[in-house]
C-alpha angles and dihedrals in degrees: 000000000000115000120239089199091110092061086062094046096053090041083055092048094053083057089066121115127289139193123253087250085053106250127133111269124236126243104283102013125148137200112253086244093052091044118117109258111260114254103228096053078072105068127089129213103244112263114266109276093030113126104245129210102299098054097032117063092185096051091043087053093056099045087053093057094047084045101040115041080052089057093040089053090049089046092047095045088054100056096042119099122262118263108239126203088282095052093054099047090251116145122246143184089272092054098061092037089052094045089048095051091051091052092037094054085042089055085041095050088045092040077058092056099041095052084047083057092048094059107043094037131020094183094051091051098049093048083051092047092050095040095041089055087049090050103038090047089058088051094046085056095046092051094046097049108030116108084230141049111256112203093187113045077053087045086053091035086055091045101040093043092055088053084060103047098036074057102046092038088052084060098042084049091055104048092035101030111214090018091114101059084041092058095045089049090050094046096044082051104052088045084058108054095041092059088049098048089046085049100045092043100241089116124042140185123234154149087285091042102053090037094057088039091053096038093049097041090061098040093054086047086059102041093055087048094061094038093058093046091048092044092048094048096045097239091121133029094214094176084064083048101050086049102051103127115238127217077359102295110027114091122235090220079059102055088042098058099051096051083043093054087045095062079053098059088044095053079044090061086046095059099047089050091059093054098063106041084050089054095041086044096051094234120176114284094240084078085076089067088057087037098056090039090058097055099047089052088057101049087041080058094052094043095059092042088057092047091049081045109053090042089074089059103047104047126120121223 
């Protein structure tokens, strides 16, 4: 399901520094009590009937090294180069698109394996599919709710959660040949649009839409929950339910996987959202591993949906 982590990350973000006139500090800013003392204020004027400078070499000495290694560290800040966002830890753009190509080509290298097991065995797939959600479902938790990022427990969810859908796309491609490159197109496409929508404007986040995008997300992982405990014990026949025709000819699976895909665009927003505010605030460059986790979640999210989705369409009765 989608991932609320980004909600966690923006509330910690709006917990940074700020100045006593409120407004967010700078990388490397102190308060005045906590600046170091100004070296001028240091110096004394020489006692009366002391011999100054002019008369006194040694005193004139003195007076040239208090004066003078002050003037050659001002001389040597100004010609340094300017620290960039790198340089002072902060996260960028190419942090998160690194770090999602590294997850995605892990989902995509386990995605590989998964739909190899799925061929050659069927039983071994489905015991890797039931005991990767499980796991995968334990590392999600542990990642949302940790103090602290945790690159590895993203690096194995990346890993563990390709191995359940290459298996599970293996099975939808056998039953719908061609589903499956279907699926990945329309996925790649809706991605698309919606960065360039965010980009453009012409989509925003906001309070409505993080809440929607929170409040669906769980719902829909609920809902799942209880369908596929109705559907294993036999209570419910959730096949004849999904397709229930609407309005008499429109699924309800149908009607529940777009709005379903829909709550996915809209974490998506969010996500992208996040990542710029994170970018524009400076925040530390761990925040690209949830933020890449977050994302991947979400078009995870999407792909399935489509999948669910297509397969409506192209079943035969």
């Amino acid at each position: 399901m989608a991932n609320p982590v980004m909600n966690s990350i923006v509330k910690d973000w709006s917990t940074q520094q700020t100045t006593p006139a409120g407004y967010p500090t700078m990388p490397g800013y102190q308060p005045a009590s906590q600046q170091a003392p100004n070296p001028y204020a240091a110096q004394q004027a020489p006692a009366y009937g002391q011999p100054t400078g002019y008369g006194n070499p040694q005193a004139y000495g003195q007076q040239q090294g208090a004066y003078g290694d002050p003037m050659a560290s001002y001389e040597a800040m100004m010609t340094a180069p300017a620290a960039d966002a790198v340089d002072r830890g902060r996260m960028t753009y190419d942090d998160v698109v690194v770090k999602s190509l590294i997850c995605f080509g892990l989902l995509l290298a386990g995605a590989t394996v998964g739909w190899m097991m799925g061929l050659a065995s069927p039983f071994i797939a489905v015991t890797s599919m039931f005991v990767g959600c499980l796991v995968t479902l334990g590392l999600g938790l542990f990642v949302q709710f940790s103090k602290k990022v945790r690159p590895g427990a993203i690096i194995a969810y990346s890993l563990i959660e390709g191995v359940v859908l290459g298996a599970l796309s293996c099975f939808f491609e056998i039953v719908y040949p061609g589903i499956v490159v279907t699926a990945v197109l329309a996925t790649l496409v809706v991605i698309g649009v919606t960065l360039g929508a965010f980009s453009f404007g012409f989509i925003r986040n906001s309070g409505a839409v993080t809440r929607i995008a929170t409040i669906g997300s769980i719902s829909f992982f609920f809902y799942y929950m209880i369908s596929l405990v109705l559907s294993r014990s036999g209570a419910v026949d959730m096949t004849a339910v999904n397709n229930y025709k609407v309005f008499g000819f429109i699924p309800l699976g149908v009607i529940i996987g777009v709005i379903a895909i829909i709550i996915g665009v809209l974490c998506l927003v969010r996500d992208f959202d996040a990542v710029k505010v994170g970018v524009n605030t400076g925040v530390p460059v761990k925040y690209s591993w949830l933020c890449t986790f977050a994302i991947m979640t979400d078009v995870i999210w999407i792909y399935l949906e489509i999948l669910k989705l297509l397969s409506y369409f192209m079943r035969r009765d």
